[in-house]
LUMMINU-16990 format. One record per residue: residue number from 1; residue in three letters; x, y, z of N, C-alpha, C in turn. Coordinates in steps of 0.1 Angstrom, whole numbers, plus 5000, padded with zeros to 4 digits. Atoms other than C-alpha are relative to their C-alpha. Example, Ala and Ser with C-alpha at 12.3 -4.5 7.8 and 13.67 -1.06 7.14 Angstrom:
% LUMMINU-16990
n, res, n.X, n.Y, n.Z, ca.X, ca.Y, ca.Z, c.X, c.Y, c.Z
1, ala, 5009, 4988, 5000, 5123, 4955, 5078, 5009, 5012, 5000
2, ser, 4991, 4989, 5000, 5137, 4989, 5071, 4992, 5011, 5008
***
This chain:
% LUMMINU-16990
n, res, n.X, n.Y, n.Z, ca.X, ca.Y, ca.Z, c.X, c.Y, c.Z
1, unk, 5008, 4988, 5000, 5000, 5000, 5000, 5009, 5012, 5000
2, unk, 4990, 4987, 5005, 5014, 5037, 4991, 4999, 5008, 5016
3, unk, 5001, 4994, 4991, 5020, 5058, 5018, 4988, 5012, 5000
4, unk, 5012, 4990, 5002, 4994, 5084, 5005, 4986, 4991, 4999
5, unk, 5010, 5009, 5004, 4968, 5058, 4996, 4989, 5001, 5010
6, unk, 5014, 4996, 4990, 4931, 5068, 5009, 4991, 4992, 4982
7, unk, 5010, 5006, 5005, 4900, 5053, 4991, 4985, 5008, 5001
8, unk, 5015, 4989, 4995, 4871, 5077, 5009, 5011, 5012, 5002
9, unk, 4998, 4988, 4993, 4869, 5106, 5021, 5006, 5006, 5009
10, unk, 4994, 5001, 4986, 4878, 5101, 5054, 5014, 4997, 5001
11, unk, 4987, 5007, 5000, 4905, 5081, 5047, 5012, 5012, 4993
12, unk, 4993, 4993, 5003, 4919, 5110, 5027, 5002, 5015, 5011
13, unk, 4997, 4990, 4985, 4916, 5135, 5058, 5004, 4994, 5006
14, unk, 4987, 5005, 4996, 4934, 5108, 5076, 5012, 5002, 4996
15, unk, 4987, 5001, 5007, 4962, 5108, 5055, 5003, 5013, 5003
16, unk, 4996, 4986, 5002, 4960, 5145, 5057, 5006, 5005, 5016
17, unk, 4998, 4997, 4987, 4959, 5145, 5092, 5014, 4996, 5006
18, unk, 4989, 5009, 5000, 4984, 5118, 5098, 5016, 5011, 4999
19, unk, 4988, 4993, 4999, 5010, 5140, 5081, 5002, 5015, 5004
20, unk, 5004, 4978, 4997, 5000, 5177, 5088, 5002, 5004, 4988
21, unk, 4997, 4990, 5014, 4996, 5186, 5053, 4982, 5003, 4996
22, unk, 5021, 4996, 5007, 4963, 5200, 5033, 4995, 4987, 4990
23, unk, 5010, 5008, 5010, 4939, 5177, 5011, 5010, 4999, 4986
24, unk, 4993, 4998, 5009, 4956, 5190, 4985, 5015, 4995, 4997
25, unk, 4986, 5007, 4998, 4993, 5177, 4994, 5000, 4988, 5003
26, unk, 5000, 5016, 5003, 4980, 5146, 4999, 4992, 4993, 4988
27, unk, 5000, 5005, 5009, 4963, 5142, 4969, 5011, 5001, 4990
28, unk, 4991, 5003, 5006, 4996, 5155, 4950, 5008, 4989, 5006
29, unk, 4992, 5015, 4994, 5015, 5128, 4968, 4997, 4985, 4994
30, unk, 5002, 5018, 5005, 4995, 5100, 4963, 5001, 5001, 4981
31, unk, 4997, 5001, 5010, 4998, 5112, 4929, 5014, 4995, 4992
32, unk, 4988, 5005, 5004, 5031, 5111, 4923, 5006, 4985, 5002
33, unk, 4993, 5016, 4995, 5036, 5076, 4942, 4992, 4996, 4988
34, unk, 5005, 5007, 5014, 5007, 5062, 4917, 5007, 5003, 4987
35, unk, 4991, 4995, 5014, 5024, 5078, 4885, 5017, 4999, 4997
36, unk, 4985, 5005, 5001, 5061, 5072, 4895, 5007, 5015, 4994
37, unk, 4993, 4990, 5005, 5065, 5110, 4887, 5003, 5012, 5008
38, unk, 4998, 4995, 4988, 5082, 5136, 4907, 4984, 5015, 5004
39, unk, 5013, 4988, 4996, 5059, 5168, 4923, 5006, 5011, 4990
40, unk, 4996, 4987, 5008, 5077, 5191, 4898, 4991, 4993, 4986
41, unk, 5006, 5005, 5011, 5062, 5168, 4869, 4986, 4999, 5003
42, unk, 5013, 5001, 4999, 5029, 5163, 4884, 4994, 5014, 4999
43, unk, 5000, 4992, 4997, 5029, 5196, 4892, 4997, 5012, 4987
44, unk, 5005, 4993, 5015, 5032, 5210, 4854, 4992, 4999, 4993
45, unk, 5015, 5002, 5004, 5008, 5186, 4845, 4989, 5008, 5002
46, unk, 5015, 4992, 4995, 4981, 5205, 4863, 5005, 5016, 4991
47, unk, 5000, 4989, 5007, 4995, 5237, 4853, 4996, 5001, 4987
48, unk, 5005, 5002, 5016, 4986, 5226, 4817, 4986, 5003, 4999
49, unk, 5016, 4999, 5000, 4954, 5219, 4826, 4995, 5010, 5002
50, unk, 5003, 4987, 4997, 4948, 5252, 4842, 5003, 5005, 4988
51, unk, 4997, 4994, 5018, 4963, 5266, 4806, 4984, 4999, 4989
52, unk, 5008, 4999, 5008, 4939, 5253, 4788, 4980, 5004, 5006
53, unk, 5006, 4993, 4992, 4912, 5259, 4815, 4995, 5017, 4995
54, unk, 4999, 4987, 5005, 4921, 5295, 4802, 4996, 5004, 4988
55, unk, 5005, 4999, 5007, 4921, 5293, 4772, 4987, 4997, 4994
56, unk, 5015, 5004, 5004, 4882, 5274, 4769, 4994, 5012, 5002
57, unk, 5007, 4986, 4997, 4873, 5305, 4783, 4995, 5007, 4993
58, unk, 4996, 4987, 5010, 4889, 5328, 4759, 4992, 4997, 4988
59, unk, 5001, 5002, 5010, 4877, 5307, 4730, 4986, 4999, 5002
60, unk, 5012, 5002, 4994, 4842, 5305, 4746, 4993, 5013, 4998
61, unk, 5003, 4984, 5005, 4838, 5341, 4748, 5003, 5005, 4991
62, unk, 4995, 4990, 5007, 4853, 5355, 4720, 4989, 4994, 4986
63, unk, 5013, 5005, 5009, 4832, 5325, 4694, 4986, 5003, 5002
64, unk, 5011, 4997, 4996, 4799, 5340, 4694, 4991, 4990, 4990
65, unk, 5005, 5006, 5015, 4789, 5318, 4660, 4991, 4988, 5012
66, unk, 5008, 5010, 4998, 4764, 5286, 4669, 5007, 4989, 4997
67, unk, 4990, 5011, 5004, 4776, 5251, 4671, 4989, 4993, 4990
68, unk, 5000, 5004, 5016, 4768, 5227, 4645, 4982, 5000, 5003
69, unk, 5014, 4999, 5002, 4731, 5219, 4656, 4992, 5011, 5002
70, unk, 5003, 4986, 5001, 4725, 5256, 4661, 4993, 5002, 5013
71, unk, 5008, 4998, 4989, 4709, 5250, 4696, 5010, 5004, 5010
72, unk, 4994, 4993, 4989, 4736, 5265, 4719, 5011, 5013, 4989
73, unk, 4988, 4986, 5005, 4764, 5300, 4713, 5000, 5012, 5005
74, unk, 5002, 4986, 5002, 4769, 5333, 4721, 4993, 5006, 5014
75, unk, 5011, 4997, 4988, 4748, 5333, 4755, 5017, 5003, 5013
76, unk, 4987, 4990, 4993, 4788, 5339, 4773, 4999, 5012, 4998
77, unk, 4995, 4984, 5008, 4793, 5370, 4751, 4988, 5004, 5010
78, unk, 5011, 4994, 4991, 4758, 5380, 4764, 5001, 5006, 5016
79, unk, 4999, 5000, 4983, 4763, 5373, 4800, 5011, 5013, 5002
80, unk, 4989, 4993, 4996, 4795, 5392, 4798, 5001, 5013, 4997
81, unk, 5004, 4989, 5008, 4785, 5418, 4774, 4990, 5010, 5016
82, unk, 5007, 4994, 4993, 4758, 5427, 4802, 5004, 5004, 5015
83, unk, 4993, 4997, 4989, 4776, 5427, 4836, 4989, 4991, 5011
84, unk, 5009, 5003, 4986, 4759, 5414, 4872, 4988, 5013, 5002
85, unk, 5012, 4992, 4992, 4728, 5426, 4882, 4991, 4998, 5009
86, unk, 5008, 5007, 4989, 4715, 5402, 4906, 5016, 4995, 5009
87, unk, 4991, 5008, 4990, 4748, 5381, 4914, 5014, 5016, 5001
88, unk, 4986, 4994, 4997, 4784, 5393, 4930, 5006, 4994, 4987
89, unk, 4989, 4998, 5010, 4813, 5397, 4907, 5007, 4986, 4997
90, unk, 4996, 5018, 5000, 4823, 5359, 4917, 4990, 4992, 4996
91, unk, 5014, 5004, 5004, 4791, 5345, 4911, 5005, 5004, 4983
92, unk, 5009, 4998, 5016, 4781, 5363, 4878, 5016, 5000, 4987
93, unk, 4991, 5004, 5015, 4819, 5356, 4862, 5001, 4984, 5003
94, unk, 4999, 5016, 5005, 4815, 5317, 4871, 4993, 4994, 4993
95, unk, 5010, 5005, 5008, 4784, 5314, 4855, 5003, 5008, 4989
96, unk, 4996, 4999, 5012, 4797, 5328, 4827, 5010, 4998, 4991
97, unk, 4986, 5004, 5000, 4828, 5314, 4826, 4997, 4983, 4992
98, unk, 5003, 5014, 5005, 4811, 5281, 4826, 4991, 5000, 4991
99, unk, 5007, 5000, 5010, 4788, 5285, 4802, 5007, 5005, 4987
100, unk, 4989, 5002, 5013, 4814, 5300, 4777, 5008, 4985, 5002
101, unk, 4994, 5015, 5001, 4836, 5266, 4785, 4992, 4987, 4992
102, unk, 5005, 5013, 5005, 4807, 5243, 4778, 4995, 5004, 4981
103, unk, 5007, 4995, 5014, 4798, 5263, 4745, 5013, 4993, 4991
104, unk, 4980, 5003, 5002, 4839, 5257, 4739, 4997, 4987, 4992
105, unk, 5001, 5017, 5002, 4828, 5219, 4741, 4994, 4996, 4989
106, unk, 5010, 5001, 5010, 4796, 5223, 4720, 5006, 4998, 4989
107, unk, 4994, 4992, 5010, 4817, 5240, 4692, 5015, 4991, 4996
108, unk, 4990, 5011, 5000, 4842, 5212, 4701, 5015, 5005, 4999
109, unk, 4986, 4993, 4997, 4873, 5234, 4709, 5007, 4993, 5008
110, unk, 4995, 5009, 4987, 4896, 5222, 4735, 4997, 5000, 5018
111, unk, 5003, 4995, 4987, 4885, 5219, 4771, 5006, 4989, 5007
112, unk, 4994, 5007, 4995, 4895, 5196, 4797, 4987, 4992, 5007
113, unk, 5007, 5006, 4996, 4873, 5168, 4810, 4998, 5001, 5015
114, unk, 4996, 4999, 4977, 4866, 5176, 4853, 4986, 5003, 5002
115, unk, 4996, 5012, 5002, 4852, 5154, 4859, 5001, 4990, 4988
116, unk, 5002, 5007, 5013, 4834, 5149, 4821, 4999, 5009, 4989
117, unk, 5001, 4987, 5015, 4830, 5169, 4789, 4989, 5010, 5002
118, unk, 5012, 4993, 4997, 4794, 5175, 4799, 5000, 5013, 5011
119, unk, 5003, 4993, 4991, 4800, 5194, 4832, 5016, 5002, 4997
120, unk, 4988, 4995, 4999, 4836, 5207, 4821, 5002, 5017, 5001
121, unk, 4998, 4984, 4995, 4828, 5245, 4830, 5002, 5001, 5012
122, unk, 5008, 4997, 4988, 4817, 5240, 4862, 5016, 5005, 5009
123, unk, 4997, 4998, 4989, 4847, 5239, 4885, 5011, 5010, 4991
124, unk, 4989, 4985, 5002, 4877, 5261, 4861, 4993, 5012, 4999
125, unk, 5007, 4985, 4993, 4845, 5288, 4866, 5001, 5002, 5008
126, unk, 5000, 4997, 4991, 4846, 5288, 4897, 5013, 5008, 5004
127, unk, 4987, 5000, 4994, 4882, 5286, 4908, 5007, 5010, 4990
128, unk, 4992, 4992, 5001, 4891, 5310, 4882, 4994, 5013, 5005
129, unk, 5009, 4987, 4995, 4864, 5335, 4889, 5005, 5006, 5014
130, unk, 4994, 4998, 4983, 4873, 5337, 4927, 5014, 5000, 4996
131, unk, 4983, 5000, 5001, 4912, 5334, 4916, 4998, 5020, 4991
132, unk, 5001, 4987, 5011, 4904, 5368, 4894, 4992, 5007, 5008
133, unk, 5006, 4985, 4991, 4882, 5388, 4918, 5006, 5001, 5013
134, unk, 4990, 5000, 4990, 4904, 5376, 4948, 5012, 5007, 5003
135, unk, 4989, 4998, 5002, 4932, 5381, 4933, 5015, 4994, 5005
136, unk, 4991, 5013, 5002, 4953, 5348, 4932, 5002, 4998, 4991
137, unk, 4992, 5008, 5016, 4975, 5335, 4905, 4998, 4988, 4998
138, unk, 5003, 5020, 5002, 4974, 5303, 4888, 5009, 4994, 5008
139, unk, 4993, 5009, 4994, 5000, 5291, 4908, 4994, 4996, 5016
140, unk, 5004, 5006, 4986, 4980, 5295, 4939, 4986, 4994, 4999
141, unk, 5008, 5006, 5004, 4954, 5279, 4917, 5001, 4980, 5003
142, unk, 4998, 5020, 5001, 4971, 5240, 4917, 4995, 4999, 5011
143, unk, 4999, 5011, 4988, 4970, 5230, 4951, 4984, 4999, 5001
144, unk, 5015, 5007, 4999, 4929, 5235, 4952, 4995, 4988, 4987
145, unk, 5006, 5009, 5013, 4929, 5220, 4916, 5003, 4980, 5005
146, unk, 5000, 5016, 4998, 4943, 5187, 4930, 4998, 4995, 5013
147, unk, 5006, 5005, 4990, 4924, 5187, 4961, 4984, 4997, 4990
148, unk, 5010, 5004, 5006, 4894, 5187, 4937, 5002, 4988, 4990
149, unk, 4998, 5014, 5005, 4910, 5158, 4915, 4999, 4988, 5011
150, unk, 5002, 5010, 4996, 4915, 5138, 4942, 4990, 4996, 5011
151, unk, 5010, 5005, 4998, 4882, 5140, 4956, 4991, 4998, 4988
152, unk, 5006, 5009, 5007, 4867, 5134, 4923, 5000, 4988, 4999
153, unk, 4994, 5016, 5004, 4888, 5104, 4920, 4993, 4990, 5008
154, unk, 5013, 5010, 4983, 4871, 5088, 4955, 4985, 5003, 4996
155, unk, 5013, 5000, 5006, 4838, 5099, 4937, 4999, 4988, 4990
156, unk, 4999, 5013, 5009, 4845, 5076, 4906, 4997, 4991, 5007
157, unk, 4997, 5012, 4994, 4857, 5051, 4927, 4990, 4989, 5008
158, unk, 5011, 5010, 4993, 4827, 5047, 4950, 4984, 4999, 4997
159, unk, 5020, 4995, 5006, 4792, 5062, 4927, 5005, 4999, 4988
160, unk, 4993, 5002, 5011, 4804, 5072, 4894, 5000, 5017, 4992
161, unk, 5000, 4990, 5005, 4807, 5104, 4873, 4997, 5001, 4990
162, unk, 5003, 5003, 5012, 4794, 5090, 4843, 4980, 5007, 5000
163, unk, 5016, 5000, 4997, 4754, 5102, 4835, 4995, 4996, 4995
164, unk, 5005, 5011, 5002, 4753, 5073, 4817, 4995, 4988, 5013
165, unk, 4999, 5005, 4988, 4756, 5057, 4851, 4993, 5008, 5011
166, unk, 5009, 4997, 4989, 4738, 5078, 4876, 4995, 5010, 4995
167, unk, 5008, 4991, 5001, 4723, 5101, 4861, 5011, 5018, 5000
168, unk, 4991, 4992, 5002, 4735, 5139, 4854, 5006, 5010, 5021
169, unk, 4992, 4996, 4989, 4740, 5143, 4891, 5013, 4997, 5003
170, unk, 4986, 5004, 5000, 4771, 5121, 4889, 5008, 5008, 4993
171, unk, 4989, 4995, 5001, 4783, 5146, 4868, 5001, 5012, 5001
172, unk, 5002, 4985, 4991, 4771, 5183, 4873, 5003, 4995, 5014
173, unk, 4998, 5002, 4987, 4768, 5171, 4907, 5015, 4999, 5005
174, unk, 4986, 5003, 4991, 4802, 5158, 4914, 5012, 5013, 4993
175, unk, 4991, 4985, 5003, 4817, 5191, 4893, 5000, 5006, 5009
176, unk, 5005, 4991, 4993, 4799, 5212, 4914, 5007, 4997, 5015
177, unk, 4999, 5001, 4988, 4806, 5196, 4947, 5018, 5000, 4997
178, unk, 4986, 4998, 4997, 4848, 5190, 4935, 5006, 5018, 5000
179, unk, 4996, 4989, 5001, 4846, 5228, 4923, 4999, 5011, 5017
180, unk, 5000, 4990, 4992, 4834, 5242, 4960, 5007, 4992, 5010
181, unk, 4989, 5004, 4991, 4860, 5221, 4979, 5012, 5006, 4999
182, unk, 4987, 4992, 5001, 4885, 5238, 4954, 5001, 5009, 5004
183, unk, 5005, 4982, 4995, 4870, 5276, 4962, 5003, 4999, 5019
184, unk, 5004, 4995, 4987, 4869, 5267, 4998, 5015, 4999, 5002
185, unk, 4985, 4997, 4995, 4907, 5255, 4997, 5005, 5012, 4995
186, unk, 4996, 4987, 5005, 4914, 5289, 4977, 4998, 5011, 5014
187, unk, 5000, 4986, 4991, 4901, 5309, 5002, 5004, 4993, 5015
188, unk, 4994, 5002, 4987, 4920, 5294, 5030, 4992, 4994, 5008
189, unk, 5004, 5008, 4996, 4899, 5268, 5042, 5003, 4987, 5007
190, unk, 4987, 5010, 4994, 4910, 5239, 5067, 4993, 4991, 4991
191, unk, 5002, 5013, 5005, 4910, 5205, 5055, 4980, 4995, 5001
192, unk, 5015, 5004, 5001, 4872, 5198, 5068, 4989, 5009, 5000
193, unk, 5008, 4993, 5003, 4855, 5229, 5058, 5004, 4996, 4986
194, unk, 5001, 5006, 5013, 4869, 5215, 5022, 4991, 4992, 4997
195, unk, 5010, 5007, 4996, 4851, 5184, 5031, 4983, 5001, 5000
196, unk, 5014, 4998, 4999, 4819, 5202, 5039, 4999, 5007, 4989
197, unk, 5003, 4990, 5012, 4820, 5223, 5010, 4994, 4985, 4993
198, unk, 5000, 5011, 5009, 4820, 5193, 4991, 4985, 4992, 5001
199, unk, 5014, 5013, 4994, 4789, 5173, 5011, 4990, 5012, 4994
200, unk, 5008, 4990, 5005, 4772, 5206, 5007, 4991, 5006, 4988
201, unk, 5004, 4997, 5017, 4768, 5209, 4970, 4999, 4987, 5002
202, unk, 5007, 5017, 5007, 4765, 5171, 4964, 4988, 5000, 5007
203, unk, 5012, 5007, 5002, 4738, 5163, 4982, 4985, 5014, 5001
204, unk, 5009, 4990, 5003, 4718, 5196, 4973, 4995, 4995, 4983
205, unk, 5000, 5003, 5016, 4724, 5181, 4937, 4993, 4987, 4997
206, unk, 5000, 5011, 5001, 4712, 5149, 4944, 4984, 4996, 4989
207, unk, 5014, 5000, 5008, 4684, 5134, 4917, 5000, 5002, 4988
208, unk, 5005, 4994, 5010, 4692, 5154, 4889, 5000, 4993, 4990
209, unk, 5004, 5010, 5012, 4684, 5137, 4856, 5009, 5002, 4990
210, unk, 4995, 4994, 5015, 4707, 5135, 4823, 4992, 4999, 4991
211, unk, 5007, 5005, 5007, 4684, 5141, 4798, 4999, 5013, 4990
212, unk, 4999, 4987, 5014, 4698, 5160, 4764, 4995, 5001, 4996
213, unk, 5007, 5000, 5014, 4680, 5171, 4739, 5006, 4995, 4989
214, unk, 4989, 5006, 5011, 4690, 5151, 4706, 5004, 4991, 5002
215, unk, 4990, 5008, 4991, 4712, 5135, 4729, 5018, 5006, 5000
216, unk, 4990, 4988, 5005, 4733, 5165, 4720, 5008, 5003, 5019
217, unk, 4997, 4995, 4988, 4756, 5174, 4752, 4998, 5017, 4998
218, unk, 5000, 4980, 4999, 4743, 5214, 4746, 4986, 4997, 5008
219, unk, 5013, 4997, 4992, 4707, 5215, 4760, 4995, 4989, 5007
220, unk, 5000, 4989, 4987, 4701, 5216, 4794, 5019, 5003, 5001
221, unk, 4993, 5004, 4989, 4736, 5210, 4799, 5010, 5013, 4999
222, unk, 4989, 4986, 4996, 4756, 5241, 4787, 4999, 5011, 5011
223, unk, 5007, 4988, 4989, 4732, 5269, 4807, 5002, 4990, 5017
224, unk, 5000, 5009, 4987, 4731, 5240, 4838, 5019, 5000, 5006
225, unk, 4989, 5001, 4999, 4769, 5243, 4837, 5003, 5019, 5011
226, unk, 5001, 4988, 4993, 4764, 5284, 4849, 4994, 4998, 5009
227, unk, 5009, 4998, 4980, 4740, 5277, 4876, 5004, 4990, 5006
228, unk, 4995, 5002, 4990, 4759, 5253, 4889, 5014, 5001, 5007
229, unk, 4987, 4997, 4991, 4791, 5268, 4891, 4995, 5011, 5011
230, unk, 5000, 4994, 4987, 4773, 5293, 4913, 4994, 4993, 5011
231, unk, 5003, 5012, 4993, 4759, 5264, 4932, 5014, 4997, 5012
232, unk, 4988, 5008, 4995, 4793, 5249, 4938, 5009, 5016, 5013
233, unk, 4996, 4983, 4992, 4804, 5294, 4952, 4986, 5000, 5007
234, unk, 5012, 5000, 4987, 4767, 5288, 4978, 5009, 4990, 5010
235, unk, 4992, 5010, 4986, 4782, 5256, 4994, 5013, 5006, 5002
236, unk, 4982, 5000, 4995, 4823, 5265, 4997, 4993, 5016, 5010
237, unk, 5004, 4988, 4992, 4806, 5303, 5012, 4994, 4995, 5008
238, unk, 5005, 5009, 4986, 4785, 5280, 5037, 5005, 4997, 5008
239, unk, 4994, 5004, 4994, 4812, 5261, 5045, 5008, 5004, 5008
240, unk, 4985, 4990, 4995, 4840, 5289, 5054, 4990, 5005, 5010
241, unk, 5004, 4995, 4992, 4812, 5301, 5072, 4996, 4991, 5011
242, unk, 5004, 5009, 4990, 4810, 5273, 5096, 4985, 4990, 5000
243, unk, 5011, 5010, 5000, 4778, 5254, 5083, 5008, 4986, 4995
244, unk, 4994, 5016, 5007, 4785, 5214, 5080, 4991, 4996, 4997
245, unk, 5013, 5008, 5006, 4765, 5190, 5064, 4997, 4988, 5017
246, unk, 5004, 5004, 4988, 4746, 5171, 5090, 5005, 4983, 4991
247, unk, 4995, 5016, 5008, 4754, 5136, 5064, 5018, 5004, 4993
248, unk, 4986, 4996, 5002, 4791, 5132, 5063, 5000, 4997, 4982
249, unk, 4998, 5000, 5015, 4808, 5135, 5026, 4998, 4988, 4994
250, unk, 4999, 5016, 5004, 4813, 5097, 5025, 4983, 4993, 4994
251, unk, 5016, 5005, 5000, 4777, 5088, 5030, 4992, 5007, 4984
252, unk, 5006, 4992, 5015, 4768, 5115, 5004, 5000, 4994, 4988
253, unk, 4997, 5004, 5011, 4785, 5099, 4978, 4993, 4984, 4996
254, unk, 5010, 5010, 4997, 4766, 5067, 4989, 4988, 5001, 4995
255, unk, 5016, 4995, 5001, 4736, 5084, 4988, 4996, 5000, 4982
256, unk, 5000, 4998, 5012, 4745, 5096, 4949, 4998, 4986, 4993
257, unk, 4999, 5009, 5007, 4753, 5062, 4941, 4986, 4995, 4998
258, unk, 5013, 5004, 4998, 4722, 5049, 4954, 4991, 5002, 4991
259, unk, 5007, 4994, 5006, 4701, 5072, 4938, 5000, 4996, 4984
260, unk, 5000, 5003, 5007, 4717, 5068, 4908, 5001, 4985, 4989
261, unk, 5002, 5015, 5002, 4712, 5029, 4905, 4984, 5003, 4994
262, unk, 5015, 4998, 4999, 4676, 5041, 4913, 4991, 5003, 4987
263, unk, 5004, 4993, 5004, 4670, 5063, 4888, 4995, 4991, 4982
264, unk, 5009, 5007, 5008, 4650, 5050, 4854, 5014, 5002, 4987
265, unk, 4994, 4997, 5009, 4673, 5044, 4824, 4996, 5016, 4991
266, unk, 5000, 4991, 5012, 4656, 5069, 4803, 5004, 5014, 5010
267, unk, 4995, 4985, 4996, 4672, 5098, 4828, 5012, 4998, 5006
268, unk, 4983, 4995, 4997, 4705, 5089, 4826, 5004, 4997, 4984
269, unk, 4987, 4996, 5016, 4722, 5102, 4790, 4993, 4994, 4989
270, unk, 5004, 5006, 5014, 4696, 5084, 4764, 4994, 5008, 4994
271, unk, 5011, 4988, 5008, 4673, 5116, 4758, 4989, 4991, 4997
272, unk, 5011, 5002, 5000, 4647, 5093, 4764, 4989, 5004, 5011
273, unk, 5008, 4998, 4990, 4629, 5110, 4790, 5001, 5017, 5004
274, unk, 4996, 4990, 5000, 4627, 5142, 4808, 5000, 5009, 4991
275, unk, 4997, 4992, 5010, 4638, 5176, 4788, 4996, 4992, 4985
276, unk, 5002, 5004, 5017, 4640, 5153, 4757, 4989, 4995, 4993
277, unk, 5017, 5006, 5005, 4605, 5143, 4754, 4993, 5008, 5001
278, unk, 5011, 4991, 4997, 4592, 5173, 4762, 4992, 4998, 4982
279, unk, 5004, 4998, 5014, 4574, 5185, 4726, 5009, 5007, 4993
280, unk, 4983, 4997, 5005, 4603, 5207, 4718, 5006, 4993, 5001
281, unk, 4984, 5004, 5000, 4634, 5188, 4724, 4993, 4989, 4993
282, unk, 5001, 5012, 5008, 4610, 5156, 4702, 5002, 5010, 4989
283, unk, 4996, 4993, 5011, 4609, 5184, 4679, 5015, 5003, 4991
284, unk, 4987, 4994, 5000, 4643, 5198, 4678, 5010, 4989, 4996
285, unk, 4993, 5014, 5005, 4657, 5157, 4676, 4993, 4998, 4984
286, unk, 5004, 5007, 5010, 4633, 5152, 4648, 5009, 5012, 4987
287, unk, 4990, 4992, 5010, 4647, 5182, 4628, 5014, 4999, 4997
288, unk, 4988, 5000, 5004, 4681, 5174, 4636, 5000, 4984, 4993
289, unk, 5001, 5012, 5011, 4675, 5138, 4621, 5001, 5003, 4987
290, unk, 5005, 4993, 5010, 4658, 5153, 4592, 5009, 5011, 4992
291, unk, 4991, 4994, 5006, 4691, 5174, 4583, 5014, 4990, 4998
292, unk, 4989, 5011, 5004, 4715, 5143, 4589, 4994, 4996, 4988
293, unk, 5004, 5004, 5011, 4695, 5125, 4565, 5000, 5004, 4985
294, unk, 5001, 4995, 5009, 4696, 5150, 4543, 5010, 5001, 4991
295, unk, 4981, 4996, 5005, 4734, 5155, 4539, 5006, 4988, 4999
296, unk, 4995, 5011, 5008, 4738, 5120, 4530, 5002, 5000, 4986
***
């Protein structure tokens, strides 16, 4: 067994505890022991990630054009174009941050998968939004980014992140809940107010359905990507503020799993149900058939 090696939750605040380091230094550790690579290499890795993190952004907001099936684009520019009028400055640039990212995805640019393609806005909105009105650098960006990997990873491991598999809570959900563990370690948060950020947002998320239109990953899921990176910035502001989840993080992910055994095939990822049955989104599949067909 590795000297970093945790499996839950708990077991990873052991470890953390064990040595006196943050979430974060024990998830880069066990990384490096699993990978056989030093913390300077692990360590670039991420910074990459965070790169292009940046760039989805850039290429998010600046594309205003429509992606191929013309049902998502341009609703970043908007958002950004118009400023906050309800939310704070953190808030109203992660929900726009992630909603340019997922348009990125639509449009099929480059993004990074965290935890999946579908919900790939959610947590570099956050964590940059608050890194940008804070005023932290990317460097003081890694260490939450790989406290949020390596509680996704114990998510995989024990529910799943797939919303072919549990539904789109597994994977908004588990964005949402790795993105306000990262925000809470950014803003100087101990080890188990990370924790509670985390339980926080997951089991607020719990239930939710994958169910594209088409079976297109743009509708619900690009706009769903904005409201819950500000989701993911309600729990980590909860948590700093001393609320805990009354069901520890472990159980939570229990809970997700559960659920998402539960939940009916047609509301995990087939666009048989849900959103996709409405009369629009039958419509909207039937038209986009009806132009494949055509371009044969």
């Amino acid at each position: 067994m590795y000297t970093y090696e945790y499996t839950t939750l708990q077991e990873l605040a052991y470890v953390a505890r064990k040595h006196g380091i943050t979430l974060s230094e024990a998830a880069l550790r066990h990384e490096t022991e699993t990978s056989e690579r030093t913390v300077e290499e692990v360590r670039e890795t991420m910074a990459e990630r965070l790169t292009v993190f940046h760039e989805s952004i850039k290429s998010g907001l600046e594309d205003t054009g429509k992606s191929v099936s013309g049902l998502v684009g341009g609703d970043a520019a908007k958002m950004a174009a118009k400023g906050p009028r309800l939310l704070g400055t953190a808030a109203h640039k992660a929900a726009t941050y992630a909603v340019a990212i997922n348009e990125a995805n639509a449009k099929m640019f480059k993004i990074v998968a965290c935890p999946t393609a579908g919900s790939c806005g959610i947590l570099p909105a956050a964590v940059i939004a608050v890194a940008e009105t804070e005023g932290f650098t990317d460097d003081d960006c890694l260490n939450p980014l790989f406290t949020a990997a390596g509680i996704g990873a114990v998510v995989a491991r024990n529910a799943s992140v797939a919303g072919a598999v549990g539904g789109c809570q597994a994977e908004c959900g588990s964005a949402a809940a790795m993105a306000a563990a990262a925000v809470a370690e950014l803003m100087g948060g101990t080890n188990d107010e990370v924790l509670q950020a985390f339980a926080l947002a997951m089991k607020n998320i719990l239930g939710l359905a994958c169910d594209p239109v088409a079976g297109l990953v743009e509708v619900p899921c690009v706009k769903r990507n904005g409201v819950f990176a500000v989701i993911a910035l309600t729990a980590a502001e909860m948590a700093l503020a001393g609320v805990r989840s009354v069901i520890p993080p472990d159980e939570v992910i229990a809970a997700m799993d559960e659920i998402g055994r539960l939940l009916p095939v047609s509301l995990k990822e087939t666009a048989d149900g849900g959103l996709a049955k409405t009369e629009t989104g039958k419509a909207i599949a039937e038209r986009l058939s009806a132009e494949v067909e055509k371009s044969k």
